[in-house]
PyMOL commands that place a pseudoatom at each C-alpha (Angstrom):
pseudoatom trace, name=CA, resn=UNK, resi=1, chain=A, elem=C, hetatm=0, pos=[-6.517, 0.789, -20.686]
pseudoatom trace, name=CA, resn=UNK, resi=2, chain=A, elem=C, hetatm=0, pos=[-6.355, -0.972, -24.165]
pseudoatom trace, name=CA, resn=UNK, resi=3, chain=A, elem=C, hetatm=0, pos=[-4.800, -4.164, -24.271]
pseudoatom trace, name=CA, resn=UNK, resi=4, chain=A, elem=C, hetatm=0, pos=[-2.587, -2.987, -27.419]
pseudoatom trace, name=CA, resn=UNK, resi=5, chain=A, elem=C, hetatm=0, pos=[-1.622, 0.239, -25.340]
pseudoatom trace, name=CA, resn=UNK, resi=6, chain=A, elem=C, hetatm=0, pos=[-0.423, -2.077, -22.271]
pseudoatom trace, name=CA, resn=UNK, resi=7, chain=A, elem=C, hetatm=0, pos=[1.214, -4.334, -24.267]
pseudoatom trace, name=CA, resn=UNK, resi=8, chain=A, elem=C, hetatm=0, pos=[3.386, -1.534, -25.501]
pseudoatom trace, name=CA, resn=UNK, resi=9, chain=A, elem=C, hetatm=0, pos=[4.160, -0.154, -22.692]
pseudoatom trace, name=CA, resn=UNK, resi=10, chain=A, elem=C, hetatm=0, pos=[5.137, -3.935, -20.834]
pseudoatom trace, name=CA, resn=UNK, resi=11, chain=A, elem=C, hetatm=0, pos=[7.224, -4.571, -23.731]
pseudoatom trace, name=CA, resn=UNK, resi=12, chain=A, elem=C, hetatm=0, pos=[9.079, -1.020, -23.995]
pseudoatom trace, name=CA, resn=UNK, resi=13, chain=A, elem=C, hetatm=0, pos=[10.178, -2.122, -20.567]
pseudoatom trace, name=CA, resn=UNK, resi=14, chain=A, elem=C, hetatm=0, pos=[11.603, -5.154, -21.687]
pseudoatom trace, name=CA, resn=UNK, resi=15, chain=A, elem=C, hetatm=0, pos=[14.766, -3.259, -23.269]
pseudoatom trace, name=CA, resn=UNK, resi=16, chain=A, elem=C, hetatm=0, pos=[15.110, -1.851, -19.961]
pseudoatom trace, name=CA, resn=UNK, resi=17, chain=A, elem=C, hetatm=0, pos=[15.137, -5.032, -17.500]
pseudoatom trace, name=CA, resn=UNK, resi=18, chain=A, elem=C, hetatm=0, pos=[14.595, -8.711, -17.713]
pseudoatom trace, name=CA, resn=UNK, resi=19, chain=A, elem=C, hetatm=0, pos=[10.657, -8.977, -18.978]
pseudoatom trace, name=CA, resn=UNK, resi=20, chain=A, elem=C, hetatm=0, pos=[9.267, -12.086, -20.279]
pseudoatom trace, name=CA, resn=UNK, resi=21, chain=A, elem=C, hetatm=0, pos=[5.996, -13.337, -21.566]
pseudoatom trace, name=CA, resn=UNK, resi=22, chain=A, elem=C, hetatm=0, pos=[6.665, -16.683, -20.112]
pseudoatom trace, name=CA, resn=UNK, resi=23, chain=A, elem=C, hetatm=0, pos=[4.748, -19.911, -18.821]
pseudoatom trace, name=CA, resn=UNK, resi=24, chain=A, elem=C, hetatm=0, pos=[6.092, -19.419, -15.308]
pseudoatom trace, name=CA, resn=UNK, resi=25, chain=A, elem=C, hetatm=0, pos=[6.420, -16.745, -12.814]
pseudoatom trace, name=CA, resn=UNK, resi=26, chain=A, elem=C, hetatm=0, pos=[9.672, -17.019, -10.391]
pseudoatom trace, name=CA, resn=UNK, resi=27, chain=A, elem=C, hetatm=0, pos=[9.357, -20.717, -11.900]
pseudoatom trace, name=CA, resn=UNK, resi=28, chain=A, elem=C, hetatm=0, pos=[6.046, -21.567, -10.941]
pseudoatom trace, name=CA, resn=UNK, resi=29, chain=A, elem=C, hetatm=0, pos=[3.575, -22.706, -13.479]
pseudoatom trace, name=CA, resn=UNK, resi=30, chain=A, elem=C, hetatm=0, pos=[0.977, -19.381, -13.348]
pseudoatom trace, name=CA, resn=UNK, resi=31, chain=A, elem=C, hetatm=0, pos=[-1.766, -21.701, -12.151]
pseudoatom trace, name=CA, resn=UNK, resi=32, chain=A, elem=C, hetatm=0, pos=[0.202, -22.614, -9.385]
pseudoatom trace, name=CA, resn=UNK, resi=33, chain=A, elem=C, hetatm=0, pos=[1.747, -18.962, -8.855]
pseudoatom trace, name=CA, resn=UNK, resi=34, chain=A, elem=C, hetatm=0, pos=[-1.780, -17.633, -8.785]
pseudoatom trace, name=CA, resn=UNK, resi=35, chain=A, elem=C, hetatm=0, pos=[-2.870, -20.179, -5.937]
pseudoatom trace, name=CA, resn=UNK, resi=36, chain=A, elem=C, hetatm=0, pos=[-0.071, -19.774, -3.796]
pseudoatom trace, name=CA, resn=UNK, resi=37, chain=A, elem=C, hetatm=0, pos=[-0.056, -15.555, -4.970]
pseudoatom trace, name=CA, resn=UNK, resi=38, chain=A, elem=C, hetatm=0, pos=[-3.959, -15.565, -3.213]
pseudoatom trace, name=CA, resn=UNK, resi=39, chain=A, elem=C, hetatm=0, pos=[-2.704, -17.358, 0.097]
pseudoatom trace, name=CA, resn=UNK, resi=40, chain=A, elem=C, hetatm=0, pos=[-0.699, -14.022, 0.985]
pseudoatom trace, name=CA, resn=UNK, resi=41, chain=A, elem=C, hetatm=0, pos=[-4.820, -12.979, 2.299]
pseudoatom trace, name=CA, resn=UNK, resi=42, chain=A, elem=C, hetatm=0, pos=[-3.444, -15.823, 5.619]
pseudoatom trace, name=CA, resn=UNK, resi=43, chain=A, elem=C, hetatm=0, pos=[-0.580, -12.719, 6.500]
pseudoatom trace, name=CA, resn=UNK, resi=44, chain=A, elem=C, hetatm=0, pos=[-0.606, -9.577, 7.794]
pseudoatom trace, name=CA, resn=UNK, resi=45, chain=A, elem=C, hetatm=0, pos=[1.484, -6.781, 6.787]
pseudoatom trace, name=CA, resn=UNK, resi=46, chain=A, elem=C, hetatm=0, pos=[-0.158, -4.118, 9.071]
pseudoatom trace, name=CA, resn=UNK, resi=47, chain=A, elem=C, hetatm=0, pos=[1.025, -1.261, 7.095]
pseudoatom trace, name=CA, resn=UNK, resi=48, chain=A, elem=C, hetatm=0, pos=[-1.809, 0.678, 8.795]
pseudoatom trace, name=CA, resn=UNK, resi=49, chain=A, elem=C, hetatm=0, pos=[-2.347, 3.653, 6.467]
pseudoatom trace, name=CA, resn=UNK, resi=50, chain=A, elem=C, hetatm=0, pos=[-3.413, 6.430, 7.403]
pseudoatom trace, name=CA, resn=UNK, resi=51, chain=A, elem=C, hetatm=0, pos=[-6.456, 8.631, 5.807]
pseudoatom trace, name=CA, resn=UNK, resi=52, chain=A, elem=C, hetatm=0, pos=[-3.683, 10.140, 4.256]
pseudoatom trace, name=CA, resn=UNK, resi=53, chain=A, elem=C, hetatm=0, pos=[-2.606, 7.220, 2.728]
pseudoatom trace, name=CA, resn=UNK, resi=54, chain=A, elem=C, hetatm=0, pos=[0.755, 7.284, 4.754]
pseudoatom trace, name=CA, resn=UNK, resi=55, chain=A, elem=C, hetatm=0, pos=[1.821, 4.482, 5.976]
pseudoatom trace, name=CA, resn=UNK, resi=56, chain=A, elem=C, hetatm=0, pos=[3.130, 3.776, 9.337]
pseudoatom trace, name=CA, resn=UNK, resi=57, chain=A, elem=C, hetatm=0, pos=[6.740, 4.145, 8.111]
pseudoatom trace, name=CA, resn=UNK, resi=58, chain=A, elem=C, hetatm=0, pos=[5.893, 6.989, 6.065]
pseudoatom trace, name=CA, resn=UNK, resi=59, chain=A, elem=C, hetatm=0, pos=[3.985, 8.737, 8.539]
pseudoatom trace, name=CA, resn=UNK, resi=60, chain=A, elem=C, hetatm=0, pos=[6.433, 8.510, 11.123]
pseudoatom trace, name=CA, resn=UNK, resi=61, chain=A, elem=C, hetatm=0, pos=[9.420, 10.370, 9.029]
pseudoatom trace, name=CA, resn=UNK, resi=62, chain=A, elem=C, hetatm=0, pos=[7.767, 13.532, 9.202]
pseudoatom trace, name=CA, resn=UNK, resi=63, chain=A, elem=C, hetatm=0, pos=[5.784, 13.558, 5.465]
pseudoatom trace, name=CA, resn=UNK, resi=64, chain=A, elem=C, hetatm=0, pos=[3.189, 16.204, 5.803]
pseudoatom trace, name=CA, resn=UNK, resi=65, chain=A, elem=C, hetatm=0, pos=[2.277, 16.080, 1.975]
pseudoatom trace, name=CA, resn=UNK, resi=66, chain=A, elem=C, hetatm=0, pos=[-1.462, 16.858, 1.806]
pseudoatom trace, name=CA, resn=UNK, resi=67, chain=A, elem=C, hetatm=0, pos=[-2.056, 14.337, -1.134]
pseudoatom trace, name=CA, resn=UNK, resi=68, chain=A, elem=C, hetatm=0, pos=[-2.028, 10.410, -0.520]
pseudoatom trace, name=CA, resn=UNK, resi=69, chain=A, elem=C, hetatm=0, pos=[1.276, 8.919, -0.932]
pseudoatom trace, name=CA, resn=UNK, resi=70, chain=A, elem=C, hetatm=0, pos=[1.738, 6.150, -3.183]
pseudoatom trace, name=CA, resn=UNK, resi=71, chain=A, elem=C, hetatm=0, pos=[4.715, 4.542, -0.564]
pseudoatom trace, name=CA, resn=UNK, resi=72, chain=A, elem=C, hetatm=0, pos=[6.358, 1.702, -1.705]
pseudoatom trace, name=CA, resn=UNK, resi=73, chain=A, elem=C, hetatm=0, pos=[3.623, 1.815, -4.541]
pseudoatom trace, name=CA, resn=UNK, resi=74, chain=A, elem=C, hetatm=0, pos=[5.134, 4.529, -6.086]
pseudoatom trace, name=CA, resn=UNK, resi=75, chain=A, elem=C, hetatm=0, pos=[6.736, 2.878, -9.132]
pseudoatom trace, name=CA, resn=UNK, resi=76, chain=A, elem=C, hetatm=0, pos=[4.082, 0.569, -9.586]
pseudoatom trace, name=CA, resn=UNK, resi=77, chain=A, elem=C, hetatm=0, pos=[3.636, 2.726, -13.290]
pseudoatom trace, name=CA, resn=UNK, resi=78, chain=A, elem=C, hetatm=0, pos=[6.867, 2.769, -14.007]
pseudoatom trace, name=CA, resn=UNK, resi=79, chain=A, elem=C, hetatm=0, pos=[7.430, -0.590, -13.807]
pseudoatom trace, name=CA, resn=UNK, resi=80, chain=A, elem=C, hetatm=0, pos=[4.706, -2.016, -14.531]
pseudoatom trace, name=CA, resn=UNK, resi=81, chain=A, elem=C, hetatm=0, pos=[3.706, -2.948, -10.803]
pseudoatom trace, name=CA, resn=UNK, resi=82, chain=A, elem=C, hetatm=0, pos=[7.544, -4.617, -10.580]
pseudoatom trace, name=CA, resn=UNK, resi=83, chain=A, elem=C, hetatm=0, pos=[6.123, -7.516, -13.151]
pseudoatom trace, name=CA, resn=UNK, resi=84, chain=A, elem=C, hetatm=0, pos=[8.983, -9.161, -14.742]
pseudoatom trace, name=CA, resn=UNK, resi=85, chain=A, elem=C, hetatm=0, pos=[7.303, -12.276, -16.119]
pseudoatom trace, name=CA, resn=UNK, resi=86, chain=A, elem=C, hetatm=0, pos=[4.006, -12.381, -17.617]
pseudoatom trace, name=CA, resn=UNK, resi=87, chain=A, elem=C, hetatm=0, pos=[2.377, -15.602, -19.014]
pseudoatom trace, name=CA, resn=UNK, resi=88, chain=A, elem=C, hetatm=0, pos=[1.967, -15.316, -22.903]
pseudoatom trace, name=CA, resn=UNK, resi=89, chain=A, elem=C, hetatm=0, pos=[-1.804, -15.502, -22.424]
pseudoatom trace, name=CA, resn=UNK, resi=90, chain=A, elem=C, hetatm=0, pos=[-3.795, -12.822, -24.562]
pseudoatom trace, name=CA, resn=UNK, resi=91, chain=A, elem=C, hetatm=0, pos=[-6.842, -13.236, -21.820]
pseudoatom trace, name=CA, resn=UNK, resi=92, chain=A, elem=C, hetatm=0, pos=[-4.560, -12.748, -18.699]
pseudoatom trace, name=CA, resn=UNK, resi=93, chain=A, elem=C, hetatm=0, pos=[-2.946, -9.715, -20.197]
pseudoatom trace, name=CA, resn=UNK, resi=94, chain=A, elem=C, hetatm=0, pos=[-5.918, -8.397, -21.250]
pseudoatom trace, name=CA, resn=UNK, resi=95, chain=A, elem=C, hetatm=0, pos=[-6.656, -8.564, -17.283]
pseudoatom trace, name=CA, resn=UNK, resi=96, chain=A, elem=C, hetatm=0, pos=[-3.830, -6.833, -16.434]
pseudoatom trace, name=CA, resn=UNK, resi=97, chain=A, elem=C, hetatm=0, pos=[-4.740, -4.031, -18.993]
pseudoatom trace, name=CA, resn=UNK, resi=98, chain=A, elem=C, hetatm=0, pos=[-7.868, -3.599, -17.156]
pseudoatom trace, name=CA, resn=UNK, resi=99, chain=A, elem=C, hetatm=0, pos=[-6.683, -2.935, -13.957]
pseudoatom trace, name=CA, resn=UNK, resi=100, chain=A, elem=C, hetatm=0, pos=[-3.679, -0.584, -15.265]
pseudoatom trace, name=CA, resn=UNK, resi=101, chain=A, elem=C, hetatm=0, pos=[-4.519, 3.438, -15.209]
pseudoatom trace, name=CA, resn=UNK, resi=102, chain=A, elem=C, hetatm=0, pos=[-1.677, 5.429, -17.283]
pseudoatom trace, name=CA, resn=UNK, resi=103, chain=A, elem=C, hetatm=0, pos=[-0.667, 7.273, -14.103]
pseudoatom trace, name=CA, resn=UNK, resi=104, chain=A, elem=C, hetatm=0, pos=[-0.419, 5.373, -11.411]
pseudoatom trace, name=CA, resn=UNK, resi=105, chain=A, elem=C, hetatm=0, pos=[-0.062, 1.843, -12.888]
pseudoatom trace, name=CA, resn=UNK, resi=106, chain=A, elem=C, hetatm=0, pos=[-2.035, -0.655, -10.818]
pseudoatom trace, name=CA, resn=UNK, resi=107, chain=A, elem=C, hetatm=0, pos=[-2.401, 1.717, -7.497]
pseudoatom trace, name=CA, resn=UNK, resi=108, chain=A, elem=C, hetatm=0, pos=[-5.677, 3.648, -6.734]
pseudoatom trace, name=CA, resn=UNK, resi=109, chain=A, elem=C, hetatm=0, pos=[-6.041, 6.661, -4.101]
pseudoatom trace, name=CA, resn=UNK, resi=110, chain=A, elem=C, hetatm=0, pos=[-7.667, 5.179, -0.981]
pseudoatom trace, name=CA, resn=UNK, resi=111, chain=A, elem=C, hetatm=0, pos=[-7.782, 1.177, -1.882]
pseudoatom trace, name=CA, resn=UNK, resi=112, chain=A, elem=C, hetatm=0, pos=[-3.993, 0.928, -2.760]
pseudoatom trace, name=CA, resn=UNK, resi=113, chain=A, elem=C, hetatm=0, pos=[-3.645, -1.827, -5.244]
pseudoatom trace, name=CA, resn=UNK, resi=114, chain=A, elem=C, hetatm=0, pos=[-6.277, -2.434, -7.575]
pseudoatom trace, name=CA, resn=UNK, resi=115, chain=A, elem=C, hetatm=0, pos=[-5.188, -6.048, -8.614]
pseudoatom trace, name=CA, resn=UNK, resi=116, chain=A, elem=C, hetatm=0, pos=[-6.199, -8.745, -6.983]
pseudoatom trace, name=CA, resn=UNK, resi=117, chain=A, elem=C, hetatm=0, pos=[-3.666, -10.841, -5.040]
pseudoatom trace, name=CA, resn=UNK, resi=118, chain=A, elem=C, hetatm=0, pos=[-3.817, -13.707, -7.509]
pseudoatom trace, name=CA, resn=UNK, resi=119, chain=A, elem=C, hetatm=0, pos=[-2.178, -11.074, -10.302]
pseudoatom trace, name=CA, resn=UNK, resi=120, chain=A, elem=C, hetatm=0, pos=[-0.076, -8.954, -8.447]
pseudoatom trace, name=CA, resn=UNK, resi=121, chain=A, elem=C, hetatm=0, pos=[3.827, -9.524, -8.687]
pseudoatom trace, name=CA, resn=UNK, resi=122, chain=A, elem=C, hetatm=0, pos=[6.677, -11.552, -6.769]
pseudoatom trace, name=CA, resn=UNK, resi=123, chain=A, elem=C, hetatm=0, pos=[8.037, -7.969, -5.385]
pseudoatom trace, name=CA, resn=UNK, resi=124, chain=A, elem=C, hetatm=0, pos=[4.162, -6.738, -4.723]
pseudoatom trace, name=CA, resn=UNK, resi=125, chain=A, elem=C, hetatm=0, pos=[3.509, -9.783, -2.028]
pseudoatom trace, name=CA, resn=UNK, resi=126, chain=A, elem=C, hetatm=0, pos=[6.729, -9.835, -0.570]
pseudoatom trace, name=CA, resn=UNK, resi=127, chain=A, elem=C, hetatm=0, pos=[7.700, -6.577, 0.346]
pseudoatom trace, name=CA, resn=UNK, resi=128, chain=A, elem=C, hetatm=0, pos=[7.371, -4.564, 3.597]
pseudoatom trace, name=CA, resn=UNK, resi=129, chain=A, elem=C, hetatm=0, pos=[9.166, -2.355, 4.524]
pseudoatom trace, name=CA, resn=UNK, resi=130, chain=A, elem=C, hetatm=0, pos=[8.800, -3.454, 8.588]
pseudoatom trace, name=CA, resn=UNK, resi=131, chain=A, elem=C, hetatm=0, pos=[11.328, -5.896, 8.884]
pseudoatom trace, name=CA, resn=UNK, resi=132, chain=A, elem=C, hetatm=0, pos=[11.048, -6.497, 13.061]
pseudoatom trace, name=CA, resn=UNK, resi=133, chain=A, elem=C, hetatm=0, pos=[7.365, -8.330, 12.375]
pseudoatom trace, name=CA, resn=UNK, resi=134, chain=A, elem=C, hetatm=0, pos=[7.702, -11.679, 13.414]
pseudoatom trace, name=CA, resn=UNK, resi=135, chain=A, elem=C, hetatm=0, pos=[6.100, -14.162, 10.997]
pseudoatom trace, name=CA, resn=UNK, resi=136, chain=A, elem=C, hetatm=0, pos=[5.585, -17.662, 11.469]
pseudoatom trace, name=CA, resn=UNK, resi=137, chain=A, elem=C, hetatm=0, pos=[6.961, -20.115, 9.347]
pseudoatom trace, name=CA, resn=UNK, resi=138, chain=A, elem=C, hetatm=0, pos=[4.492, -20.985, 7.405]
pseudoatom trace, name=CA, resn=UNK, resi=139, chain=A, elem=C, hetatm=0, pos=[4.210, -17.138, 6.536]
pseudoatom trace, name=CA, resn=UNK, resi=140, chain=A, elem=C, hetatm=0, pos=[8.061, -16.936, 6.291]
pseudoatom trace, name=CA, resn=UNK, resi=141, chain=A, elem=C, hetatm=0, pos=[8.192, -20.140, 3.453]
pseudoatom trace, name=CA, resn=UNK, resi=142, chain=A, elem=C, hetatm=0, pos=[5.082, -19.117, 1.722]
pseudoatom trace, name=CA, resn=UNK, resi=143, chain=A, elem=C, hetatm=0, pos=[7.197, -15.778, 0.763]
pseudoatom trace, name=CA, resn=UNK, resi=144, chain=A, elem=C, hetatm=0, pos=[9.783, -17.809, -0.124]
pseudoatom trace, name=CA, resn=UNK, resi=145, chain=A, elem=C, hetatm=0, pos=[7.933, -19.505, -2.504]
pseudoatom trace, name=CA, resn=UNK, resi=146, chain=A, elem=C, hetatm=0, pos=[6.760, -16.748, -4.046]
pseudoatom trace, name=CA, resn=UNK, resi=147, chain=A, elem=C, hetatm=0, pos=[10.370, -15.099, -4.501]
pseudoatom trace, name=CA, resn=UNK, resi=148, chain=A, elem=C, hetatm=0, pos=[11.440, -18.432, -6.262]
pseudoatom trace, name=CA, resn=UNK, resi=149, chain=A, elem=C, hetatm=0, pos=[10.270, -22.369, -6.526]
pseudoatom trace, name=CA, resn=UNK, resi=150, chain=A, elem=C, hetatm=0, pos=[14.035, -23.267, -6.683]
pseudoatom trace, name=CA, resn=UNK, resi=151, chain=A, elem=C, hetatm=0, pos=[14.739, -24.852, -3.554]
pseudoatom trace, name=CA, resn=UNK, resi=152, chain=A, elem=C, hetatm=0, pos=[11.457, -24.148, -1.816]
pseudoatom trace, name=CA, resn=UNK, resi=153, chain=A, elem=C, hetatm=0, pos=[9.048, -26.795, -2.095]
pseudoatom trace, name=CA, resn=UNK, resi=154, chain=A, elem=C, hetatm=0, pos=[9.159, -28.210, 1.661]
pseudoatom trace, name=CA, resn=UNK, resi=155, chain=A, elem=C, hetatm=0, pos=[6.295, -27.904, 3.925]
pseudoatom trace, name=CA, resn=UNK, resi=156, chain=A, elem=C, hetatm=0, pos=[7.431, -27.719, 7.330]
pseudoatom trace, name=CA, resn=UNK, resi=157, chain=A, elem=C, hetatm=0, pos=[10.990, -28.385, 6.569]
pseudoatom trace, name=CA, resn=UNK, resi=158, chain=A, elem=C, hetatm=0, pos=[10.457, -31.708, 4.422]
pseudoatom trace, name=CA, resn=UNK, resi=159, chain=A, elem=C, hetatm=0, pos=[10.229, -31.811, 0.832]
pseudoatom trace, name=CA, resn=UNK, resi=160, chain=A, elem=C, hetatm=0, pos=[6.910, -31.483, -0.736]
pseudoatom trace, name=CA, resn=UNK, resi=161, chain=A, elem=C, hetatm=0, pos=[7.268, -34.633, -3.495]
pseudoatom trace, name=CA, resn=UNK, resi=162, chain=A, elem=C, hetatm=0, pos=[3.612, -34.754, -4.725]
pseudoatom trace, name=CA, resn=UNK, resi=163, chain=A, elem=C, hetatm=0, pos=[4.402, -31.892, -7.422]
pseudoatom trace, name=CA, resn=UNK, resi=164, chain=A, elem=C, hetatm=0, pos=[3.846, -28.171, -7.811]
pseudoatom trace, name=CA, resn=UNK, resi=165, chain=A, elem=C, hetatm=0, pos=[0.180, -28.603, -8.305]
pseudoatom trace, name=CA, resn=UNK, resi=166, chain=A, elem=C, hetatm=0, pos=[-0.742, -30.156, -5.546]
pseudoatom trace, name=CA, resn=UNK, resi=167, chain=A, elem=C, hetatm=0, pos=[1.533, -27.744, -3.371]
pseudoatom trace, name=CA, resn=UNK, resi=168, chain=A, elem=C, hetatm=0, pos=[-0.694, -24.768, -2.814]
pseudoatom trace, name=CA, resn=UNK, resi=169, chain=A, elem=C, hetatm=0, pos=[-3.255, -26.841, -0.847]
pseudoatom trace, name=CA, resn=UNK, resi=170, chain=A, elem=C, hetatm=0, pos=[-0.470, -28.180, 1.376]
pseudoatom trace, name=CA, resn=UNK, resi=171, chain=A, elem=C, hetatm=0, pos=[0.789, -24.955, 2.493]
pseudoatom trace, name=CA, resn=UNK, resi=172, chain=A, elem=C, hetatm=0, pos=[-2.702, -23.709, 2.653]
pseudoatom trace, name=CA, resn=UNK, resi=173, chain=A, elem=C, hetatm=0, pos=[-2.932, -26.006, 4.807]
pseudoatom trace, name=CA, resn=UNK, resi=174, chain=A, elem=C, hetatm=0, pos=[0.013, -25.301, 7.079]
pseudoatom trace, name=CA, resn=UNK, resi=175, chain=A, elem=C, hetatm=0, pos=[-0.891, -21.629, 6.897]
pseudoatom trace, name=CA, resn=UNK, resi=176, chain=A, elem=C, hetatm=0, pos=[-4.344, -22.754, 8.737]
pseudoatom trace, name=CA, resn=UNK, resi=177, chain=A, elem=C, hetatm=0, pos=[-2.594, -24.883, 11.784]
pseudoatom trace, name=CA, resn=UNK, resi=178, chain=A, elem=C, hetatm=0, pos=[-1.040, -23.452, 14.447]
pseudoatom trace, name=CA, resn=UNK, resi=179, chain=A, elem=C, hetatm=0, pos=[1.741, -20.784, 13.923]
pseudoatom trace, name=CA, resn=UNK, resi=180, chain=A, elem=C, hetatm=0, pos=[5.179, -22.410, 14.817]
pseudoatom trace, name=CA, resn=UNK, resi=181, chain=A, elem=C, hetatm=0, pos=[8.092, -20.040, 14.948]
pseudoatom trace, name=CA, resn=UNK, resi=182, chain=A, elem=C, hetatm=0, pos=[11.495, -22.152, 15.028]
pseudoatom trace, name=CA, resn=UNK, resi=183, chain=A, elem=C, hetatm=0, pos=[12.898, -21.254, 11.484]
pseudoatom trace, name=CA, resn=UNK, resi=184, chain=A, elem=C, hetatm=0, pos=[12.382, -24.384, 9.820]
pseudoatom trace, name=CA, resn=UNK, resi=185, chain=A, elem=C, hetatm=0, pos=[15.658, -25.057, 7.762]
pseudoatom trace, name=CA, resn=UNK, resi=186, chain=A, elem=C, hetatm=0, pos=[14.352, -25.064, 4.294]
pseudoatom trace, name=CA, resn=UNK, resi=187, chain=A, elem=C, hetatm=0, pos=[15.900, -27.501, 1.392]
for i in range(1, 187): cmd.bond("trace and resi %d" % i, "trace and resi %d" % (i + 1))
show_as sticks, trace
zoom trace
């Protein structure tokens, strides 16, 4: 898509909700939203779609549409794949109009989303809809993060004091040792 054409439709939206063209995302700087966005490859959603494109909670309820479902994709046009803050970056949006398609916003039939982790919104990595998987929590904080930076700089329940920037390589680094599963009180 044009970059112009994108632009308009991000910023119709911003009438409708809280957009921004901003520095930060969820009050990360995007450098360091963009690290910590691409360590979401360490967990495992296991929506298991089928060839469909069902997934397993969609499959289950008894869909027998013909034509892939979109699941919890399906107002990734309308909202502009659930991206509330953008950084006021003409190159990075210009990215994002790439990767949109007028009808389906950011999904594609039979590879899902079509941005790469490092781009994709605070709502996009987060979600699932299977709330009984156990994560570890590593997994657990790194979403946190993600959600917000207010409050959730700790590694392993301690504050992380060596700044924002440094922070993805930490938790990268606690994603990579063993999973622990105690619910680390967070700060």
């Amino acid at each position: 898509m044009e970059t112009k054409d994108f632009l308009y439709i991000f910023v119709e939206k911003i009438g409708t909700s809280n957009r921004a063209l901003t520095p930060t995302i969820s009050g990360w700087r995007y450098h360091s939203y963009i690290k910590l966005a691409a360590l979401t490859s360490y967990i495992k959603f296991e929506c298991n779609f089928n060839e469909k494109g069902l997934c397993k909670a969609r499959n289950h309820s008894g869909n027998t549409s013909k034509k892939a479902s979109m699941c919890c994709c399906g107002g990734c046009r309308g909202s502009v794949g659930f991206i509330f803050q953008m950084p006021a970056d003409f190159q990075i949006i210009e990215e994002y109009a790439n990767f949109f398609n007028e009808e389906t916003g950011f999904w594609r039939a039979g590879t899902g989303c079509a941005l790469p982790r490092s781009h994709r919104s605070p709502t996009c990595l987060t979600y699932n809809c299977d709330y009984n998987t156990c994560r570890s929590d590593a997994q657990k904080q790194l979403l946190e993060c993600l959600r917000r930076k207010e409050g959730n700089m700790s590694i392993k329940g301690k504050r992380f004091n060596e700044g924002q920037f440094g922070f993805p390589a930490a938790m990268e680094e606690w994603l990579k040792e063993e999973p622990t599963y105690e619910h680390i009180k967070l700060l």
